[in-house]
N, C-alpha and C positions, 0 to 999 in steps of 0.2 A: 206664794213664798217670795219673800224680797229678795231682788237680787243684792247678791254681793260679788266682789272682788279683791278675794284678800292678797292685800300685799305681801304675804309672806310665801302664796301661790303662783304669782305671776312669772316670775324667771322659770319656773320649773317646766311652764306652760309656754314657754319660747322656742322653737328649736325644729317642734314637729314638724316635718316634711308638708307640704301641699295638700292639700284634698283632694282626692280620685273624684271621677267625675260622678262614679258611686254612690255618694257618700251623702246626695241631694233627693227630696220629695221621697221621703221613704211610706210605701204602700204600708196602709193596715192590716197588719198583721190575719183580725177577725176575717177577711176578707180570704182568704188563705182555704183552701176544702184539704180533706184530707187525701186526695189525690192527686196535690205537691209534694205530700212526705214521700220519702220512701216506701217500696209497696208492702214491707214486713214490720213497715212503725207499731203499729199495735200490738201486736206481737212481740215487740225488742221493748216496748215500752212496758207491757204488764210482765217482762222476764228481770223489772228491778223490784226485789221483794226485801220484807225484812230478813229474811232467812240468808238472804244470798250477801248481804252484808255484815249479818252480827259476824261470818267469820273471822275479815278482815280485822275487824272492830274490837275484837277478842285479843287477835294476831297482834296488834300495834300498840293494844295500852296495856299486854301483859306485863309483867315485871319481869320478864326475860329483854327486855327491850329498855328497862330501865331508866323508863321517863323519858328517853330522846333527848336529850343534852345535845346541843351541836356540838360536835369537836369529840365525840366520847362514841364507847364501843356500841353506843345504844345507836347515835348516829349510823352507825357502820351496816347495823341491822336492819335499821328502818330503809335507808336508802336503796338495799340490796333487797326488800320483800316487794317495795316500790318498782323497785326497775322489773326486776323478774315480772309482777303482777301485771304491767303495763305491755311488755313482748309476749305473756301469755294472751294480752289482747288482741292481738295484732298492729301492737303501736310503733313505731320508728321512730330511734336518738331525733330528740327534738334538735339537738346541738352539734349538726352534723355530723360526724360518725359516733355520738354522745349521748346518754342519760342526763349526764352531768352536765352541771356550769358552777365551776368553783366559785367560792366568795372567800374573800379573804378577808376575816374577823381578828379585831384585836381584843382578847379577852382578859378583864382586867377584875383582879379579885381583891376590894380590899378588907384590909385585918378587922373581924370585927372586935376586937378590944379596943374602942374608941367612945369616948366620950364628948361630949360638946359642952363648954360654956357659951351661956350669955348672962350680960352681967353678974350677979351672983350665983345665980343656977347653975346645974350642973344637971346634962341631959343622957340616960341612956339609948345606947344603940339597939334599937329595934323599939324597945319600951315605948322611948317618948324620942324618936327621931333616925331617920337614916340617913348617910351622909357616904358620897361617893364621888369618883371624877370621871375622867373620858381622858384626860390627860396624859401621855405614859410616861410618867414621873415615881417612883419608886415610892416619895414623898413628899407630899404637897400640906401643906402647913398653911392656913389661913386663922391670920394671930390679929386678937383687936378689930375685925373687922367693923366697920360703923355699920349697925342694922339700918334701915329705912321700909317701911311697909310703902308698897306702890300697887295697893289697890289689887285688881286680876291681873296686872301685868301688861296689859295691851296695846299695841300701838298700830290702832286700823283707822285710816284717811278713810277710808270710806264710810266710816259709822262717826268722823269726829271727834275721835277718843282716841287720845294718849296719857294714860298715864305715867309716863318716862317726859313728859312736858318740862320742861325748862331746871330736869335734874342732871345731876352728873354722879353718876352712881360708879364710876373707878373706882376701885382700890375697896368697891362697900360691898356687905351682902342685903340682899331684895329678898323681904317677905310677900309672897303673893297667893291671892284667894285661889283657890280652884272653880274650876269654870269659868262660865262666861258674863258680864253682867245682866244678860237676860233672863238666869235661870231662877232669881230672886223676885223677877217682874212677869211673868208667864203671861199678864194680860197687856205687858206696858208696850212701849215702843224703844226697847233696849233690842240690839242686835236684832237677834229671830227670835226672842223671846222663850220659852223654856225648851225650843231647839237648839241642841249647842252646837257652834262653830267652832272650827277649827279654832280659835282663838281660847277657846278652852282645854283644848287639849296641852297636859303635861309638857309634853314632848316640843309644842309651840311657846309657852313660858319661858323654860331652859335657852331654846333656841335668841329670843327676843333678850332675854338677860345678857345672853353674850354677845349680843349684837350692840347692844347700851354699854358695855365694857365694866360690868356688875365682876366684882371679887367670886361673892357665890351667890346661889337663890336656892331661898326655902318658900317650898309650896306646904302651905296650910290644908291637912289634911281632914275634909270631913264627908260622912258618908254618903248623904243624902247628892251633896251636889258633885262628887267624887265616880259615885252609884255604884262605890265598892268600899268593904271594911278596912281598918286597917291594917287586920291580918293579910290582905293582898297586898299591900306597899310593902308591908317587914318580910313577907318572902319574897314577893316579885324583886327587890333590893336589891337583899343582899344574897352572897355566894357568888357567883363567874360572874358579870355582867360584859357583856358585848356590843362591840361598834365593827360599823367598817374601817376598815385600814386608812387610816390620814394623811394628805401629807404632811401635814404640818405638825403633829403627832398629838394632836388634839388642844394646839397653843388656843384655838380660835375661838372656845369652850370657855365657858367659869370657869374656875378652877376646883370649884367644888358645886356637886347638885343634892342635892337632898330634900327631905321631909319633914312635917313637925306634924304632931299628933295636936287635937285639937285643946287638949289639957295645956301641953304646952305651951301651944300659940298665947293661950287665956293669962297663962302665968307670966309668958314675956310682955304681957303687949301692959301687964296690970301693974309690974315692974317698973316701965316704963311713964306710969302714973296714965296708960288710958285703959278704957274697956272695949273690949273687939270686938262687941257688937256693935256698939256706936261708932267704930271706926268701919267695920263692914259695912254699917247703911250707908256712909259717905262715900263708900269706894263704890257703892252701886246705884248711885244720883248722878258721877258724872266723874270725869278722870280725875283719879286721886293718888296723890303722895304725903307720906308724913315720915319725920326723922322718929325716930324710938329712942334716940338719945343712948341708946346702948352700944357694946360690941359685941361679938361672936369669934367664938376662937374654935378650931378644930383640927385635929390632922390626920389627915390620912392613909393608911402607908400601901401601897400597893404590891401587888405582883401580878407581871402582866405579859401574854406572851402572844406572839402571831401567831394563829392558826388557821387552816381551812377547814368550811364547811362548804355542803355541797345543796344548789336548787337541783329538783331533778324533772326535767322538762320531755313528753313523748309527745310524737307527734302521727295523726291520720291524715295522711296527706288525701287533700279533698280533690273530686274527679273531675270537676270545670275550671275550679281557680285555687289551684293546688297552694299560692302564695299569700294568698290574703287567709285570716285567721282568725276566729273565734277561743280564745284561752281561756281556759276554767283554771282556777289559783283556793287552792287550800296549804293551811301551814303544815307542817309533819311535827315541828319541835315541840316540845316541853319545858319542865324542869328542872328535868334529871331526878337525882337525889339526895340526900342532904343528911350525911353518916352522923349528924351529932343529933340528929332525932332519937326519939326511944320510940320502940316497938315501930311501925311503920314508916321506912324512911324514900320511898318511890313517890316520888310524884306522877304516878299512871298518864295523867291526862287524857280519860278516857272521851271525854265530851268534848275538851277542849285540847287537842282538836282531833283525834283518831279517828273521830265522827268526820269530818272532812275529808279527811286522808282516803277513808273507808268506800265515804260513799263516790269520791274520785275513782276508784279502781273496780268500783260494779258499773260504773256510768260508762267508762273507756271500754268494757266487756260490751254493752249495750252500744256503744257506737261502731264498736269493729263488728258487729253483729248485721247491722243496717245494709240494704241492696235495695237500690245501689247507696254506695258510699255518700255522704253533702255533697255538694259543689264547693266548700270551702273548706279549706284543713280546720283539725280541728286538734287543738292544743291544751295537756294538762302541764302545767308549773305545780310543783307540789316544792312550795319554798322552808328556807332555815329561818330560824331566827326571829321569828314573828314575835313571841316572846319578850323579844330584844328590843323592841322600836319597826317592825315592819321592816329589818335588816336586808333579808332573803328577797322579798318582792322588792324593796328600794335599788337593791344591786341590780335586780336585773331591770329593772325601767332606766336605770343609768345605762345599763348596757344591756341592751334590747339582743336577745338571741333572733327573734324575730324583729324586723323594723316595724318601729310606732306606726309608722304610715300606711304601710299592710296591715295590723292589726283592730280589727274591726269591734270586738269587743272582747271584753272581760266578766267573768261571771264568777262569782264569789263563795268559797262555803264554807263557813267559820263557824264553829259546836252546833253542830246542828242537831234538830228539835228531835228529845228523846220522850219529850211528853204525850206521845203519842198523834192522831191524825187530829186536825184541825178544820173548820169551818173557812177559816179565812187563811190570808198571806197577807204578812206585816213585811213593808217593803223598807229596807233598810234607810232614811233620806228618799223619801216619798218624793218625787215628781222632778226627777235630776235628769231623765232622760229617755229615749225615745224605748229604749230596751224593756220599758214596764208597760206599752202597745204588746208586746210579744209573751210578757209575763202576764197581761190580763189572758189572753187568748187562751195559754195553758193552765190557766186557772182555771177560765171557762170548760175546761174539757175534764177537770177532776170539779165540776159544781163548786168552786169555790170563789172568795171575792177578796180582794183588794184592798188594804187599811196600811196606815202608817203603823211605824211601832210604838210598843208602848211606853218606852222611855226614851224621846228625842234627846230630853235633858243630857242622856248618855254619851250621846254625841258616840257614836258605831259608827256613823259611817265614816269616820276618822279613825277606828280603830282596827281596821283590817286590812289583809293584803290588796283587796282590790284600792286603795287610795292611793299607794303608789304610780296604779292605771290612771288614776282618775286625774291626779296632781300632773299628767302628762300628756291630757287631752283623751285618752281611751275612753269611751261610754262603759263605764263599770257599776254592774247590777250585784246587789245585796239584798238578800229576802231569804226569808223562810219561813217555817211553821207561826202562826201568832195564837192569838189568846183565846178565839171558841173554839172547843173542843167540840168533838166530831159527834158525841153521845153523851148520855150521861153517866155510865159506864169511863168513858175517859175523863171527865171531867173529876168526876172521885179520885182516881189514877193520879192524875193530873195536881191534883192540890197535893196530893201527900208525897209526890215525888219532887214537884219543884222545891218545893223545900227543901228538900236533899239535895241539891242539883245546884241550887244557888248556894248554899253553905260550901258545898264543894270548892268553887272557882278556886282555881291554882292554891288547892290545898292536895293534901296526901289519898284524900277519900275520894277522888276524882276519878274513879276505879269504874271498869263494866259491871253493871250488875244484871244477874242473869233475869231479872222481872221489869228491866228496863222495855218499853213496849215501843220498837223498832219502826212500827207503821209508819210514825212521822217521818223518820229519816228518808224511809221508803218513797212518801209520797212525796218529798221533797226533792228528791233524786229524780223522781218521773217527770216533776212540772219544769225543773232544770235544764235536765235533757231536752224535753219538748222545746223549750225557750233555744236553745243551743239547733239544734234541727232545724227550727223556723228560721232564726237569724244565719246558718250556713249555707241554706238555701233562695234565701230570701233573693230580689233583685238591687236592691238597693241597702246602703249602709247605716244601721242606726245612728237618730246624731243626740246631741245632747239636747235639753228643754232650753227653750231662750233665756226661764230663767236661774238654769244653775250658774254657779261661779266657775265649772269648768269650761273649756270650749277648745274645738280645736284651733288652731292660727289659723 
């Protein structure tokens, strides 16, 4: 893997505290017998079944619960079945005398009766575009903007590529590709090639437009290098959208962010007398800008209000080095619901994430089970807002309940695999650090092996809570279930659910279903644990690979 060092990572990676002397020559894990564990590992390890999590799993994506919206009574539930589940553990307020660690979220919802011009066209909302701020402006009005297409948007010294080169996009709005330019050259020598970097992620665009002093930016919506429909943008959208609280109240921001379907994009860019594919292949040969000669008008009108949501953090304080910490981070939130639906208006979010949440509260049963206790505490963050941009984990790596410098690692568990047991484990961003010695080991102990995932292109390990960890120096592990199936039996299973299971992502049908076959979760949850057990007890601290882009100072 080539190293990188992305400039949009580096401040974030300033700050952390020293290295313990820990934290050097870490022992191989394989090396390890099992009479390091605890004397009832086995035991606590074959007491995480499917059974003993469909309840939870049930509990969390019912429509009593109503999707988990932060800021809503569904909130109010999921945090209270959480906390209770976590003291029926034997878990202790992670946040001194706390469950809680409030985040304070500005929620902003705009009108969708909104249209978009460019040039002569006239664009619907959701249809063919979605269009939003961060702003908290009531009304924000972007009249006549000058379009300019700027390529993927990037601007990384370390690969030579800027396409914001020698422009001045004030007062304009920026049309920009999705992903990265690697994803187009899988065998080239573009970034990391059909592995996306951060640089493709949405969320890094927006950031970078506002950084260049862009009016707004429209990202070019398409599936394949997206490696979601558009039905995910037109509801992930619109309804509440949430940030953390600013101080600047979001001046610092576009002024407007939004989407174009790729119909769209075809018809501005054709408008404008070019064709976007031809203008595609030139954005992905080498930094590129082109004026479109057009404007874009739109407004927005907002209503927007402060609110709190809540991480909810327990903690097993460990019996040799009660201060240093091991955290496992799954998101709680969803949805919610959305009353102008006909017949089914819950966004359950059964996979994603109830399945995390779930198997969070069988693993903390299995830990308070353990004699003797690890040597090192050991921590669940079950965060808000994930939904939202990685809200709930962002808040609290800015404000660490526990210090960065005691926290040893992070361990991740995001929709976890309903497709039943698998052959292998697909590691989230393959070879980022020392944490996948300890993930091989408990592989090795359920006969299983090793493999990337199957869509890099996706760029995941950007998409979840543990990147917050990562973007702050913590060695943060991502893995689960991957693509052989354990029989052939599951493999029939398997084909005809994932297609259910992918149609679903953050639509209404994302519901438990009772022929869901739990095994995976299960064995996912064991190899977890084990990984978690190993590294609380280990002697030394896992570090990162030399050549990930993270590292600690």
């Amino acid at each position: 893997m080539k190293r990188i060092l992305l400039s949009v990572l580096v401040p974030a990676l300033v700050g952390v505290a020293g290295c313990s002397e820990q934290q050097t020559n870490t022992p191989s894990p394989q090396e390890q017998t099992k009479q390091d564990a605890p004397s009832n590992f086995d035991e606590v390890y074959a007491s995480i079944t499917a059974e003993k999590i469909k309840d939870p799993l049930k509990t969390l994506s019912s429509d009593e619960f109503e999707g988990r919206l932060p800021t809503t009574a569904g909130e109010q539930k999921t945090i209270d079945f959480l906390v209770n589940s976590f003291k029926e553990a034997g878990f202790e307020p992670g946040n001194q005398d706390s469950f809680l660690q409030k985040v304070e979220l500005m929620e902003i919802t705009a009108n969708p009766d909104m249209n978009m011009t460019i040039g002569e066209n006239t664009f619907r909302y959701k249809e063919d575009m979605v269009a939003s701020s961060k702003r908290e402006q009531k009304q924000i009005a972007v009249t006549d903007s000058p379009l300019v297409f700027v390529g993927y948007g990037v601007n990384a010294p370390e690969y030579d590529w800027n396409d914001y080169d020698g422009l001045d996009v004030e007062g304009k709005t920026v049309v920009i590709l999705v992903n990265d330019p690697g994803f187009e050259n899988p065998d080239g020598d573009k970034f990391q090639g059909k592995t996306m970097t951060y640089y493709g992620r949405w969320s890094y665009k927006y950031e970078e437009a506002s950084r260049q002093g862009a009016k707004g930016a429209l990202i070019v919506h398409e599936t394949a290098p997206a490696s979601y429909p558009w039905s995910v943008v037109a509801n992930s959208w619109s309804g509440p959208q949430y940030g953390l609280v600013s101080p600047d109240k979001g001046a610092s921001r576009v002024a407007m962010e939004g989407w174009l379907t790729l119909d769209a994009a075809k018809k501005v860019f054709a408008d404008a007398g070019l064709d976007f594919s031809e203008q595609k292949a030139k954005a992905q040969q080498g930094p590129y800008n082109q004026s479109l000669n057009l404007e874009a008008s739109v407004t927005v009108e907002n209503t927007f209000k402060k609110s709190a949501s809540y991480n909810v953090i327990a903690t097993l304080p460990g019996a040799e080095k009660p201060d240093e910490h091991i955290i496992y981070s799954a998101h709680w939130d969803h949805l919610g619901k959305d009353d102008a639906l006909k017949g089914d208006q819950i966004y359950n979010g059964a996979h994603d994430n109830a399945t995390g949440a779930a198997a969070s509260v069988i693993m903390a049963q299995a830990f308070g089970n353990l004699n003797p206790r690890p040597d090192r505490s050991v921590s669940f963050l079950i965060v808000t807002a994930e939904e939202q941009g990685l809200l709930g984990s962002k808040y609290y790596a800015d404000n660490p309940v526990i210090p960065l410098e005691k926290t040893v690692a992070n361990i991740n568990m995001d929709a976890m695999n309903v497709l039943g047991k698998t052959k292998d484990v697909a590691v989230v961003g393959q070879g980022k650090s020392e944490l996948e010695d300890y993930l091989q080991s408990a592989a090795e102990r359920q006969d299983r092996y090793l493999t990337g995932e199957d869509t890099p292109e996706a760029g995941y390990y950007y998409r979840s809570d543990h990147f917050s960890f990562a973007k702050q120096g913590v060695p943060a592990l991502y893995a689960e279930g991957g693509s052989d199936p354990a029989d052939e039996q599951t493999a029939k299973y398997r084909k005809r659910m994932n297609v259910i299971v992918t149609g679903c992502y953050h639509q209404v049908c994302d519901e438990y279903r009772d022929d869901w076959d739990l095994s995976g979760i299960a064995q996912d949850t064991q190899l977890l644990f084990d990984v978690g057990v190993g590294v609380a007890n280990a002697d030394q601290w896992p570090q990162w690979n030399e050549q990930s882009e993270f590292q600690r100072p």
